[in-house]
TIMAR-549960 format. One line per 5 residues: number of its first residue (from 1); their letters; for each residue x, y, z of C-alpha. Coordinates in Angstrom, 3 decimals. Layout:
BEGIN
NUM	A	X/Y/Z  ...
//
This chain:
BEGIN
1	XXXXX	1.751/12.894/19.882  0.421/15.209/17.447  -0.352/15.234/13.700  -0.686/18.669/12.282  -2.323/18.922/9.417
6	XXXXX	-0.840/21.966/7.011  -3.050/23.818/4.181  -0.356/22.108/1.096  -1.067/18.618/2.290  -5.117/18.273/3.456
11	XXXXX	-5.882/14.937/3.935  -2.380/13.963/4.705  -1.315/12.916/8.249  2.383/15.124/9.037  5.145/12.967/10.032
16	XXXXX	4.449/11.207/13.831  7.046/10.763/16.252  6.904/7.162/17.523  9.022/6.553/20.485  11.318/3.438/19.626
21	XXXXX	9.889/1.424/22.958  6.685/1.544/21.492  7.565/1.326/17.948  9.446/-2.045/19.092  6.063/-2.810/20.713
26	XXXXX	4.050/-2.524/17.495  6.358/-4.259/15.615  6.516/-7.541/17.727  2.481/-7.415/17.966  2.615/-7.393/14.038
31	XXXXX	5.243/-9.899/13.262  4.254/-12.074/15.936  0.871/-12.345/14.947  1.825/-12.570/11.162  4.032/-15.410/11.900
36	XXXXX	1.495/-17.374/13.947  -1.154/-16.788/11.194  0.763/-18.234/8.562  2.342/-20.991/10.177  -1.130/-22.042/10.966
41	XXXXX	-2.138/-21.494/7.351  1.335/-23.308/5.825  1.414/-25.964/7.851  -1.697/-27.632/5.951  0.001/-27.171/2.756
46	XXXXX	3.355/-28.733/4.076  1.470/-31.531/5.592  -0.513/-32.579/2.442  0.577/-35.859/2.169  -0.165/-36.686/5.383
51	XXXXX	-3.678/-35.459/5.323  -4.121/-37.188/1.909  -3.499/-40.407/3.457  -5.480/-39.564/6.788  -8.382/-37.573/5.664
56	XXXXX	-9.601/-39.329/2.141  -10.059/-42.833/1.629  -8.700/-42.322/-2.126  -6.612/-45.087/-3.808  -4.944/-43.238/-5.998
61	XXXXX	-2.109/-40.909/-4.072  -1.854/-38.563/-6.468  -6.105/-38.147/-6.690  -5.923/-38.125/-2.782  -3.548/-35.322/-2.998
66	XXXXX	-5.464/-33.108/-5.553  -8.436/-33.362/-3.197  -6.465/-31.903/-0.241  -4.904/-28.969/-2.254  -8.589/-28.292/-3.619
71	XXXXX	-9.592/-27.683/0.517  -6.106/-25.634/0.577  -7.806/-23.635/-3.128  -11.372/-23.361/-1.503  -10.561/-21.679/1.454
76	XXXXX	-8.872/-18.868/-0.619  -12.363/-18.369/-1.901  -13.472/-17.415/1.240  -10.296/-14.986/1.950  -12.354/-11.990/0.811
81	XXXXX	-15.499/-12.752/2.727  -12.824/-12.408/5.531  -10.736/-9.495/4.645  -14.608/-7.562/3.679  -16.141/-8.488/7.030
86	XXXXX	-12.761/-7.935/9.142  -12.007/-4.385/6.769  -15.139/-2.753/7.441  -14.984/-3.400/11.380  -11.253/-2.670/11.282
91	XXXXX	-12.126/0.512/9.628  -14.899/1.494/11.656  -13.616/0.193/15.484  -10.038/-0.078/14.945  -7.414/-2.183/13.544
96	XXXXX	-6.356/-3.658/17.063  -9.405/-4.989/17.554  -10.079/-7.201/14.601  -6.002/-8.375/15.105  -6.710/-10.124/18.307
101	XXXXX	-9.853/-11.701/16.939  -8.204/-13.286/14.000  -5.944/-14.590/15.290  -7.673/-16.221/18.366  -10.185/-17.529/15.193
106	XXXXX	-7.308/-19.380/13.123  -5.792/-20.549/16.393  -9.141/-22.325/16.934  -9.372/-23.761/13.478  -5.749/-25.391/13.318
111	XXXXX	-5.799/-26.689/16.448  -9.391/-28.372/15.298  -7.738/-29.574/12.671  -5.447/-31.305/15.295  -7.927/-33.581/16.996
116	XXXXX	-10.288/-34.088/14.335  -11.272/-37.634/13.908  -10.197/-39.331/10.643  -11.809/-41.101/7.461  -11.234/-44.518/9.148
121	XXXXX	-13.079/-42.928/12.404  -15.961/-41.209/11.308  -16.085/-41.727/7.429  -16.884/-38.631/5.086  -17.517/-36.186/8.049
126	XXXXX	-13.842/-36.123/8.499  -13.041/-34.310/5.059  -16.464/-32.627/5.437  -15.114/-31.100/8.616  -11.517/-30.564/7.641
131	XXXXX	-12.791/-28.354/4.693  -14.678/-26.473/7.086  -12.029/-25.555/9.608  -9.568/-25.247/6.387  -12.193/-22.189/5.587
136	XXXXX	-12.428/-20.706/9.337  -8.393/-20.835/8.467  -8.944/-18.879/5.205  -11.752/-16.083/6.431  -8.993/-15.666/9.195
141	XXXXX	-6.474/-14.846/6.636  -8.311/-12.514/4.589  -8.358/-10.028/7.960  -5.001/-10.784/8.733  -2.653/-9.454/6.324
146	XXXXX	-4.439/-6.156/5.061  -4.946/-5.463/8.686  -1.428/-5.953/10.166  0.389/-4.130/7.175  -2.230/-1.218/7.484
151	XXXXX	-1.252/-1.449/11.558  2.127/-1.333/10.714  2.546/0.843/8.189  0.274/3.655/10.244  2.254/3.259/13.289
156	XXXXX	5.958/3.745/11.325  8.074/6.868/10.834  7.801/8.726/7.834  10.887/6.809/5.713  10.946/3.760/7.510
161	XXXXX	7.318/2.445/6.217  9.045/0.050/3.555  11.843/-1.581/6.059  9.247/-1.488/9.243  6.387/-3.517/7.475
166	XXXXX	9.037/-5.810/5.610  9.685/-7.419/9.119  6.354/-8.376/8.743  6.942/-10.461/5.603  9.900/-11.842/7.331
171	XXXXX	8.038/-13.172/10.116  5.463/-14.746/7.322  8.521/-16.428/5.439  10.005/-17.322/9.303  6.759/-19.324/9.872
176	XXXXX	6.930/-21.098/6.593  10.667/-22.362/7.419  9.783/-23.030/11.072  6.519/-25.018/9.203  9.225/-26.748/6.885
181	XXXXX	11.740/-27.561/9.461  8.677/-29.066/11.731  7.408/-30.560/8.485  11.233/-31.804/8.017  11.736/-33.357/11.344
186	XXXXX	8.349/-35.212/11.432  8.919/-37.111/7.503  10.064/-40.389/8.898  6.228/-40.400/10.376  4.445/-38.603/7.462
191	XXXXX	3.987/-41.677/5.196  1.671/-44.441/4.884  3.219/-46.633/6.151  3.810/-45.211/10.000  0.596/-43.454/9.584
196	XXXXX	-1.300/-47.214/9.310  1.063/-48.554/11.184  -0.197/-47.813/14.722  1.651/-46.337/17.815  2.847/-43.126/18.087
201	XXXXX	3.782/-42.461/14.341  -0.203/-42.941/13.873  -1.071/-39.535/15.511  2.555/-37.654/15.068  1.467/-35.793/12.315
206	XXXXX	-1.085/-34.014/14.610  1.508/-32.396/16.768  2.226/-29.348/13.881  -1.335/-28.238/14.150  -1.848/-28.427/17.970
211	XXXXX	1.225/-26.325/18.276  -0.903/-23.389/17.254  -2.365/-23.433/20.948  0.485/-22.178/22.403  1.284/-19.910/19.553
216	XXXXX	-1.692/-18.474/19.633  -2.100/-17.411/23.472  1.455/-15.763/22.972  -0.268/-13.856/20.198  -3.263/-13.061/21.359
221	XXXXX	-1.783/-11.932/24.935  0.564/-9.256/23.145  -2.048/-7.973/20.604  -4.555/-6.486/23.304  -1.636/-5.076/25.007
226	XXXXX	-1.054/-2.529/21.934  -2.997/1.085/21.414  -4.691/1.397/17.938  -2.815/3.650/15.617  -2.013/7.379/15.189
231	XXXXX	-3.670/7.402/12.068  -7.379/5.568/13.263  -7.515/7.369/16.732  -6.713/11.117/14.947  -9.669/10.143/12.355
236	XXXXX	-11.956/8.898/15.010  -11.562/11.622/17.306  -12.337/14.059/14.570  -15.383/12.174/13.741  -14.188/11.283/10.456
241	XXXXX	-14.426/7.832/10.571  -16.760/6.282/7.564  -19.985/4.592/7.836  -19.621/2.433/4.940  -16.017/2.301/3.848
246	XXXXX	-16.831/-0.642/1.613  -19.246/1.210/-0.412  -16.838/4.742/-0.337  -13.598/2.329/-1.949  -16.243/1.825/-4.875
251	XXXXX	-17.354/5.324/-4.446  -14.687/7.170/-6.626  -12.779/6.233/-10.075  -9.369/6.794/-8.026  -10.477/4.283/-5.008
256	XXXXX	-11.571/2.203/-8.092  -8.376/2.176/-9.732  -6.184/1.238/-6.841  -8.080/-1.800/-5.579  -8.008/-3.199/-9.326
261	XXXXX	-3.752/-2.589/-8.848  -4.277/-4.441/-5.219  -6.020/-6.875/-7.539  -2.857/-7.121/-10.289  -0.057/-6.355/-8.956
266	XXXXX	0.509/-8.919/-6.538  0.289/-11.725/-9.344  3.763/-12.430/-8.530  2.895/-13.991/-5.435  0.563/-16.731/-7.100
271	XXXXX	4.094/-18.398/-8.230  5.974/-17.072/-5.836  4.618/-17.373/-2.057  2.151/-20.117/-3.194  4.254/-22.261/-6.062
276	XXXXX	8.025/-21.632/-4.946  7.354/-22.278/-1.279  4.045/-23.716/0.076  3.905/-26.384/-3.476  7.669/-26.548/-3.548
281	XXXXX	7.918/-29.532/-1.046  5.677/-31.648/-3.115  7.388/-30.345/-6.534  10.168/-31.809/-5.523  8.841/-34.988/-3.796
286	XXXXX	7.160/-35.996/-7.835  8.295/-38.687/-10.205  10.129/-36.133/-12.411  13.124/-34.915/-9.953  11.964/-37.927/-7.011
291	XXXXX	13.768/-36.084/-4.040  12.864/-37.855/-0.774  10.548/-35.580/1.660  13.655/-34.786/3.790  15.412/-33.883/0.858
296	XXXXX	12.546/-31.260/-0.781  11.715/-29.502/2.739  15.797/-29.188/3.044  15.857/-26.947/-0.659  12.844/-24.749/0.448
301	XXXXX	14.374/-24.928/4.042  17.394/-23.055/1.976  14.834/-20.907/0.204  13.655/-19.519/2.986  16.281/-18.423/4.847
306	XXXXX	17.871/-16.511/1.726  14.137/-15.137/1.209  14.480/-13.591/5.287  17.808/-12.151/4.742  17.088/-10.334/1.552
311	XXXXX	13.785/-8.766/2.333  14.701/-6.238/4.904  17.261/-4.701/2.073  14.822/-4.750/-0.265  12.241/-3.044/2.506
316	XXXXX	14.795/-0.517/3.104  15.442/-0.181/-0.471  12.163/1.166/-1.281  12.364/4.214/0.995  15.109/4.988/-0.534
321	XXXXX	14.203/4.755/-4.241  10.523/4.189/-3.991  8.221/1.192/-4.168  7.684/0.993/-8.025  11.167/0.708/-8.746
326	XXXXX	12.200/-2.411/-6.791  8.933/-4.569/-7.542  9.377/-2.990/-11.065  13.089/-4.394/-10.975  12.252/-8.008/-9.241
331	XXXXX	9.523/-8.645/-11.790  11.427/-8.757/-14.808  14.305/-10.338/-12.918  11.762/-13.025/-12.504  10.443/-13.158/-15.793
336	XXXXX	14.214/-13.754/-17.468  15.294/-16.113/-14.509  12.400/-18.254/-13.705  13.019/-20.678/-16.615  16.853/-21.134/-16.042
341	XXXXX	16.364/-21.306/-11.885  13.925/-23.893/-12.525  16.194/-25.839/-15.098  18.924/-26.035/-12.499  15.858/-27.550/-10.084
346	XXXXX	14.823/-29.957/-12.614  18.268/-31.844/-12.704  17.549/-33.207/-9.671  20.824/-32.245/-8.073  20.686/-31.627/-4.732
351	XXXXX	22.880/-28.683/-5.279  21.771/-27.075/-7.769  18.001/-27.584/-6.547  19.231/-24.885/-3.801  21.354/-22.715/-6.022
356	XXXXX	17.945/-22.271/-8.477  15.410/-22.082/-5.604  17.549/-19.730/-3.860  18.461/-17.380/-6.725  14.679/-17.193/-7.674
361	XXXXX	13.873/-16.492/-3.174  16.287/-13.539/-3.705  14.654/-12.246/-6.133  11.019/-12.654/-5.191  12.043/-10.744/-1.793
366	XXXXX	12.029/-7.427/-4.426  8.623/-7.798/-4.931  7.134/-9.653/-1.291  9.204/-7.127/0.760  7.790/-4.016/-0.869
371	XXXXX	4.041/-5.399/-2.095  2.302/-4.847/0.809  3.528/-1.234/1.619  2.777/-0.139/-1.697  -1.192/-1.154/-1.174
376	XXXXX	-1.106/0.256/2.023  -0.109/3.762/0.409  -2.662/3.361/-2.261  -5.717/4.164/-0.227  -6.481/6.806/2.754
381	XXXXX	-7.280/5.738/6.392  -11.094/5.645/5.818  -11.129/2.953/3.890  -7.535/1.676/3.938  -8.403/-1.798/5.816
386	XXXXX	-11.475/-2.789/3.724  -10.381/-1.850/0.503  -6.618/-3.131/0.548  -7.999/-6.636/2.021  -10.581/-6.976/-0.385
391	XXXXX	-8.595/-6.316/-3.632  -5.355/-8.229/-2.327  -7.714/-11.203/-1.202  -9.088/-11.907/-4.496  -5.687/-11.993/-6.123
396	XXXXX	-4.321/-14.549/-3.775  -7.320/-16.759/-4.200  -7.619/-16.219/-7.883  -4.066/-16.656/-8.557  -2.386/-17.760/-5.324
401	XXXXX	-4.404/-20.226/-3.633  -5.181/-22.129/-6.936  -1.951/-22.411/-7.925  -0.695/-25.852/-6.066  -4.242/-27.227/-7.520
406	XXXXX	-3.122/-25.963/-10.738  0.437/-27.188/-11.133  -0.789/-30.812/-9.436  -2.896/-30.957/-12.609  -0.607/-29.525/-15.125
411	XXXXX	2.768/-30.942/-14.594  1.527/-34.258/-15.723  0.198/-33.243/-18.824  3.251/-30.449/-19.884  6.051/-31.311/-17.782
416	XXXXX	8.123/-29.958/-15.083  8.040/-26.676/-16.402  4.988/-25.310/-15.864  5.943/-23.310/-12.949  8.518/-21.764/-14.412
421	XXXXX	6.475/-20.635/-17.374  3.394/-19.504/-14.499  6.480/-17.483/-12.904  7.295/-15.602/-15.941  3.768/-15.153/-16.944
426	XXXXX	2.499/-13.890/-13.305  6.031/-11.264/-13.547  5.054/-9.207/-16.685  1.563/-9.299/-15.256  2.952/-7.671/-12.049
431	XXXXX	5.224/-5.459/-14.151  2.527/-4.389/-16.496  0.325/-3.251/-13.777  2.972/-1.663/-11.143  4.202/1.001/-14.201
436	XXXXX	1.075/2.511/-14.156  1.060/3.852/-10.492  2.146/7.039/-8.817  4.536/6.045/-6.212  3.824/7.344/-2.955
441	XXXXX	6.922/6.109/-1.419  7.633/9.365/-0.216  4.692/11.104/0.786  2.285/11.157/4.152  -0.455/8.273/4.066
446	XXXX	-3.549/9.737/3.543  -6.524/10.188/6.156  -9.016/11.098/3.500  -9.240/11.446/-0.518
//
C-alpha cells in the first residue's frame, strides 16, 4: 500500500487502496467498540431512576434524580482530561493502541458500577464511589470517539469517508436502543417498590451494567487484532510524528480556528444525542405527559431505529454534496421543527409522541451522521487525535452532558417546552458556526499543515 505524495498536494496523503476484507475489518473494530462504549455510557442515563432510588437516600424523587444526572453532568467534565491524555498518546503511539485501552477502562467502570454496594449497605461511600466510576466512564469517553472516527476516517477510501464513519454513529445510536430495549424489558423491576421489595427484583437492575463484561472482551479481543492506520504508520515511518501535538493544535491561528468549530458546531448534539434520547425516557415518564416507563423507552425505542436507518443516507450524502451542506440543511430543519415535533410529544398521545420524536431523529441524523467526519477533516494527522478530542469534548460536556441536569431543573419552572426551545437555540448555533468553514469533503486528509 502506498501513498504518493505529488508536488500540488504536500501535506496531503493520495488516495489508499484498502482491500474490502480489511476495510470490513476496520469497520467492525470501530463500530463494535463504539457501540460497547456507549452502551456502557447510556445505560446510566436510562437507568436513572433506578440508581436514584438505590444509590441516594433522598426523599424527594425528583431531588434524588437531579443528584444522579449531576454524576451523569460531572463526568462530562472530565471527558477532556480523557480525550487530552488519550489524543496525545494516540497521536504519538498510534490510534490502535489507545482503542483497546479505553475500552478495557469503561468496561471496568460499568461493570463496577454493577456490584457496587448500595446507600442502605455502606452509606455515603456508595454515591461517593458511583461518582467515581461514573468519571473512569467519562475519561473513557473523551478517548473514545475522537479516536475511533480519526481510525475510521484514515483507514476509508477517498469518497466513502462520510458513509464509512457514519456506521460508526449507527453503532452509537444501536447501543442506545439495545440500552432502551434492556432498559424496557427490566421496568416492571426498576421501581421502588421491587427494588425494596427483596428477591430477585432487588438486584435486577444490576444485570444492564454487568453485561458490559462480556461486551467488552468481544471488544477488546477484535481491537488488538487490527493494524494502525495508513495515515499514522506513513507519518511515523517518515519520522514525522509530533512531540507535542497538544501544544502544535494551539500552535497556529488555522489549528486555532478549527478546534473552536470542534467546539461550536456540534451544539446540536447537546439537544439532540443528550436531550432527545439519553433524557427522553424520563421526559416522558414526568407529571406533564405521565407516560408509564414502558411506554417512554417504547417512543425513543421508535426514535432510534428511524435515527439508524437515516444516518447512512445522510453519511453517503455528504460525499456526494459535501459535509457543510447536509449539517447546514439539518440545522435549520431543526430550528423550524423542534417546537411543532415537540408539541405533537406534549399531547401525550402515544402516537403522536412517535410521529414528533421520530420526525425530529430523522432530522438530527443530518447533522450526527456527518459531525464527526467533518472534525476529522479539519485537522492533519499530527495532531488530528488530540486536537479533535479536545475541542469536541468540551462541547459535549458544556452543552451535552449538562443538558438532562438542565432540563430536570427547568421544565418545572417554564414548562414542557424547554427542550424544544434548547433544540432551536443549539441549531442556529450549529448553523452559525458550520457556514464559516471550508469544506473538505472532497479533498485528501492532511498529514501535516
Amino acid at each position: 500500500m502506498t501513498n504518493a505524495i505529488s508536488p500540488d498536494t504536500a501535506g496531503h496523503t493520495s488516495e489508499h487502496e484498502v482491500q474490502p476484507r480489511q476495510l470490513r475489518k476496520v469497520v467492525l473494530a470501530g463500530c463494535v467498540g463504539i457501540f460497547v462504549e456507549l452502551y456502557d455510557n447510556g445505560i446510566f442515563a436510562f437507568m436513572a431512576t433506578a440508581l436514584a432510588i438505590v444509590f441516594f437516600d433522598v426523599s424527594k424523587s425528583s431531588d434524588a434524580l437531579m443528584l444522579v444526572f449531576a454524576g451523569y453532568a460531572i463526568s462530562f467534565f472530565v471527558r477532556p482530561l480523557g480525550a487530552v491524555v488519550c489524543g496525545i498518546l494516540g497521536d504519538r503511539i498510534g490510534r490502535q493502541k489507545m482503542l483497546v485501552f479505553v475500552i478495557m477502562l469503561i468496561s471496568v467502570a460499568t461493570a463496577g458500577i454493577g456490584i457496587l454496594p448500595t446507600y442502605a449497605a455502606i452509606g455515603v461511600a456508595a454515591p461517593a464511589l458511583l461518582i467515581l466510576l461514573r468519571i473512569l466512564q467519562g475519561f473513557s469517553v473523551g478517548g473514545e470517539a475522537a479516536g475511533a472516527m480519526t481510525f475510521l476516517a484514515e483507514h476509508s477510501p477517498e469518497g466513502k469517508r462520510g458513509l464509512i464513519t457514519s456506521y460508526a454513529q449507527i453503532a452509537s445510536f444501536l447501543a442506545l436502543l439495545t440500552g432502551t430495549l434492556v432498559a424496557f424489558a427490566m421496568s416492571p423491576w426498576l421501581n421502588e417498590a421491587a427494588i425494596n421489595g427483596g428477591g430477585p427484583a432487588s438486584w435486577a437492575w444490576r444485570v444492564p451494567f454487568l453485561v458490559a463484561i462480556p461486551m467488552g472482551i468481544i471488544g477488546w479481543y477484535i481491537r488488538r487484532a487490527i493494524s494502525d492506520t495508513p495515515n499514522f504508520e506513513k507519518l511515523k515511518a517518515e519520522g514525522g510524528l509530533s512531540r507535542n501535538p497538544l501544544k502544535e493544535a494551539f500552535a497556529t491561528p488555522e489549528h486555532r480556528k478549527a478546534m473552536l468549530l470542534a467546539l461550536f458546531i456540534p451544539l446540536m448534539n447537546g439537544s439532540g444525542y443528550y436531550v432527545l434520547f439519553s433524557y427522553m425516557p424520563t421526559f416522558l415518564k414526568g407529571d406533564n405527559i405521565g407516560f408509564s416507563t414502558g411506554t417512554a423507552l417504547l417512543v425513543t425505542a421508535a426514535s432510534l431505529v428511524a435515527i439508524c436507518i437515516a444516518i447512512p443516507f445522510m453519511g453517503a450524502l455528504s460525499d456526494r454534496v459535501g459535509r457543510k451542506k447536509v449539517i447546514a440543511g439539518a440545522a435549520i430543519a431543526m430550528a423550524i421543527g423542534a417546537i411543532p415535533c415537540y408539541a405533537l410529544i406534549a399531547t401525550g398521545n402515544f402516537v403522536l409522541a412517535v410521529v414528533g420524536a421520530c420526525i425530529m431523529a430523522v432530522i438530527f441524523a443530518g447533522h450526527t451522521a456527518v459531525i464527526h467526519i467533518l472534525i476529522v477533516e479539519l485537522f492533519p494527522t499530527r495532531v488530528r487525535y488530540s486536537a479533535y478530542g479536545l475541542g469536541y469534548n468540551i462541547s459535549s460536556a458544556v452543552f451535552g452532558g449538562t443538558a438532562p441536569l438542565l432540563m430536570t431543573w427547568l421544565i418545572p419552572q417554564f414548562g414542557i417546552y424547554v427542550p424544544a426551545v434548547y433544540a432551536v437555540v443549539t441549531a442556529v448555533g450549529t448553523l452559525i458556526a458550520v457556514s464559516t468553514i471550508t469544506d473538505r469533503a472532497h479533498v485528501p486528509l492532511r498529514d501535516t499543515l
